[in-house]
RONUMI-897319 format. One record per residue: x, y, z of N, C-alpha, C in turn; residue number from 1. Coordinates in Angstrom, 3 decimals, m for minus. Each point is the difference from the previous one (the first is absolute). Example, Ala and Ser with C-alpha at 12.3 -4.5 7.8 and 13.67 -1.06 7.14 Angstrom:
% residues 2
((13.190 m5.690 7.800) (m0.890 1.190 0.000) (0.900 1.200 0.000) 1)
((m0.350 1.050 m0.720) (0.820 1.190 0.060) (m0.770 1.090 0.730) 2)
***
This chain:
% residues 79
((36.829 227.878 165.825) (0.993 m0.733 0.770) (m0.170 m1.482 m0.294) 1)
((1.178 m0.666 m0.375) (m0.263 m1.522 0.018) (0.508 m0.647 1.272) 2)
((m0.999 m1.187 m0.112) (m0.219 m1.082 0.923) (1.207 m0.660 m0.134) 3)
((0.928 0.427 1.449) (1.244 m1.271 m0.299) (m0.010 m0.868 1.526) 4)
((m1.630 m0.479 0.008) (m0.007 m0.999 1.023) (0.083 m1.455 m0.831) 5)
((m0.362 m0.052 m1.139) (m0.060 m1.187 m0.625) (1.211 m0.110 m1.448) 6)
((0.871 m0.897 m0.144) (1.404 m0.468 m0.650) (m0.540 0.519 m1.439) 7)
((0.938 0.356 m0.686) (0.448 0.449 m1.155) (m0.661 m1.603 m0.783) 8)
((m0.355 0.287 m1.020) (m0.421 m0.913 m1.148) (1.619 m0.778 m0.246) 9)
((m0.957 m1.523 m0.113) (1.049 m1.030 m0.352) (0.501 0.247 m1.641) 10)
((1.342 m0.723 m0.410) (m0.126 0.080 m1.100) (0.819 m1.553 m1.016) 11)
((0.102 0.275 m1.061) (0.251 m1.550 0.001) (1.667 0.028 m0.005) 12)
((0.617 0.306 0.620) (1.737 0.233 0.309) (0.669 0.811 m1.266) 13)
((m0.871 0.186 m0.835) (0.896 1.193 m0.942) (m0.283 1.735 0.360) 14)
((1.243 0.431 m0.096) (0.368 1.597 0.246) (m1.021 0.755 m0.076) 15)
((m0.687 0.910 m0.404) (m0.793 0.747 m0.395) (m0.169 1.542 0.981) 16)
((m0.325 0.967 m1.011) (m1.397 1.104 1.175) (m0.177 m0.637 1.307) 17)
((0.009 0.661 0.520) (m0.833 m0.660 1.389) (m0.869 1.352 0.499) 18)
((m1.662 m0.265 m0.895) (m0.424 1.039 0.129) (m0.834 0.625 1.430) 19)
((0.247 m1.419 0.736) (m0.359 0.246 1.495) (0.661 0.450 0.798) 20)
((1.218 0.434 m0.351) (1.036 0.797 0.676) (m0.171 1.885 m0.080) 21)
((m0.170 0.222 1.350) (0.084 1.609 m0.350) (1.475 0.652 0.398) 22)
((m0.095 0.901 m0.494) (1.544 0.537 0.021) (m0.391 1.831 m0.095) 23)
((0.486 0.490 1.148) (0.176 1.486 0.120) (0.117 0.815 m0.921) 24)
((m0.292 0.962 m0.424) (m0.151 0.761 m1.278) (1.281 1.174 0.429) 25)
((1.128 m0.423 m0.859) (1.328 0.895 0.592) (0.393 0.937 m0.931) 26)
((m1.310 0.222 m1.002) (0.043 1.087 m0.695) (0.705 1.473 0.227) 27)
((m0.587 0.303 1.196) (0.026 1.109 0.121) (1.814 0.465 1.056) 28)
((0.653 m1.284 0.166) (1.193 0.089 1.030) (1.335 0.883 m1.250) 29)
((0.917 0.477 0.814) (0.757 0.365 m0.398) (1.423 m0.924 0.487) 30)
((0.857 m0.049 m1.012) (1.370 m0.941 0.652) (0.571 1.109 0.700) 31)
((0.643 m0.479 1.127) (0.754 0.377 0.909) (1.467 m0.029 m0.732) 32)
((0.534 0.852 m0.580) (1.856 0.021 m1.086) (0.274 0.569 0.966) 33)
((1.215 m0.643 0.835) (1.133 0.963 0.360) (1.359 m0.206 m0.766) 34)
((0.722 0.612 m0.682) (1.225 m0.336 m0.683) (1.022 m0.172 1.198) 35)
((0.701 m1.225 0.273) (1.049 m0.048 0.473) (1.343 m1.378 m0.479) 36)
((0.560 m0.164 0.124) (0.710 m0.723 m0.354) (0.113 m1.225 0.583) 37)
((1.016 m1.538 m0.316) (m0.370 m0.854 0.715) (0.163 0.250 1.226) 38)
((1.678 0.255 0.165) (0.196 0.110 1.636) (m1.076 0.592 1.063) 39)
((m0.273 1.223 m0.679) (m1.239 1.086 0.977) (m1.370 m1.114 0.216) 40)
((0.050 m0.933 m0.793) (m1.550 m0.978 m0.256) (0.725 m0.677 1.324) 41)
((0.753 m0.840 m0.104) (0.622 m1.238 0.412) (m0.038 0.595 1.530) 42)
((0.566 0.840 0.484) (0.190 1.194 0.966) (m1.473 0.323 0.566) 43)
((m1.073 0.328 m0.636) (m1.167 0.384 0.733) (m1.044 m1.009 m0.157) 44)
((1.278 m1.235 m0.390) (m1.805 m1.209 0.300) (1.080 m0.386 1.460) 45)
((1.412 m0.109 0.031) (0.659 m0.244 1.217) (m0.776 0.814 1.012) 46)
((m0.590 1.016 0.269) (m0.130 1.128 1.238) (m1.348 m0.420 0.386) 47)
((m0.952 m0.403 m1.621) (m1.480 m0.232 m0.122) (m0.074 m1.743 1.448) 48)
((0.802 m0.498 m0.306) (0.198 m1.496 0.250) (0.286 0.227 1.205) 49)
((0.910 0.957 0.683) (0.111 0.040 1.308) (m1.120 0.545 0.797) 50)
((m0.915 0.663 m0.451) (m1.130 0.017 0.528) (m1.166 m0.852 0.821) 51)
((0.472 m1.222 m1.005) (m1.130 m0.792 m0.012) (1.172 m1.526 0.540) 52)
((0.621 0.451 0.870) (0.731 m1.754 0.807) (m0.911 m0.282 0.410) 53)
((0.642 m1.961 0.024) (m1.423 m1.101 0.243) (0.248 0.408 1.278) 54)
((m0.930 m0.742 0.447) (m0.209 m0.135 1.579) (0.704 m1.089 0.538) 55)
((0.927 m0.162 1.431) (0.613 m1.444 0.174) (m1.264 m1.023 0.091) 56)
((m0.821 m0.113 m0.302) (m0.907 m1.355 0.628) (m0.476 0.089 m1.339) 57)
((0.069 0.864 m1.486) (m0.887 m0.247 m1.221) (0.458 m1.227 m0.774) 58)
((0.882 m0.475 0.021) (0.293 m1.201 m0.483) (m0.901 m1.312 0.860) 59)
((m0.659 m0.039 1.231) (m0.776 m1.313 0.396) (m1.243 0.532 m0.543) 60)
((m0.024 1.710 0.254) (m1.309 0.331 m1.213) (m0.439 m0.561 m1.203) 61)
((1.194 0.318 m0.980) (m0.234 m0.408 m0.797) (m0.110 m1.544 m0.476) 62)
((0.758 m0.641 1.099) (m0.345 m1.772 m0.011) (m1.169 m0.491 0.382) 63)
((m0.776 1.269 0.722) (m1.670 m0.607 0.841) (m1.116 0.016 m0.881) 64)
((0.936 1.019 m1.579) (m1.052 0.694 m0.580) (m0.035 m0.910 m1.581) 65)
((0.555 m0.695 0.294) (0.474 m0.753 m1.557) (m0.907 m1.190 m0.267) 66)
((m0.015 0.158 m1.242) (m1.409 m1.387 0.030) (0.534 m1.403 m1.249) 67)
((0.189 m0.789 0.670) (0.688 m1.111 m0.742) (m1.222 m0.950 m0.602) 68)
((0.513 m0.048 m1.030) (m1.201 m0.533 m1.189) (0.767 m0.811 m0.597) 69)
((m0.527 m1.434 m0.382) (0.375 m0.930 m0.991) (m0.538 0.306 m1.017) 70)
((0.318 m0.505 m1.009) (m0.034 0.187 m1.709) (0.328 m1.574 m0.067) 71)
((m1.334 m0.294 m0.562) (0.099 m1.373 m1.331) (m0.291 0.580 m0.927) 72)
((1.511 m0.591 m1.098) (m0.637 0.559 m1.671) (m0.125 m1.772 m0.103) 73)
((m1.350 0.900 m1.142) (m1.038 m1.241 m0.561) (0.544 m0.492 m1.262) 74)
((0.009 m1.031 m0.531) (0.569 m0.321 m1.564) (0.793 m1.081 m0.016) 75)
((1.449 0.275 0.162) (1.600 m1.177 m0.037) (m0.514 m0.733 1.013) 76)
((m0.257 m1.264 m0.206) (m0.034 m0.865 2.032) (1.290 m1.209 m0.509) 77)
((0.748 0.961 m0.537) (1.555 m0.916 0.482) (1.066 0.916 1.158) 78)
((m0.045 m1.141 0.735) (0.869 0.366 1.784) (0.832 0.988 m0.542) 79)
***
């Protein structure tokens, strides 16, 4: 089991591996195919969606839950 009390290795801002990252072994899953068409898609994410209505008060939720962060980019220091 790895230790994910302490941050992922720095790196110097280029892409790479990130070999400190673990990721689930989904080898063994099977895809879920159902053949249907758009409408039948479009249609059972509509029924899927009615399941799951917000709540009237999830919108101050989601305003209590939001985290506002400034960003300075470093480099241009013309206004």
């Amino acid at each position: 089991m790895k230790d994910f009390s302490k941050p992922a290795s720095q790196n110097d801002g280029q892409l790479r591996d990130a070999p400190d990252l673990v990721f689930p072994d989904w080898s063994g899953m099977v895809s879920h195919k159902v053949p249907m068409t758009f409408q039948q898609a479009v249609r059972w994410n509509e029924e899927i969606h009615a399941l799951f209505r917000p709540k009237p008060y999830q919108a101050a939720l989601d305003a209590d839950a939001r985290c506002y962060v400034e960003f300075k980019l470093l480099g241009d220091d013309s206004p």
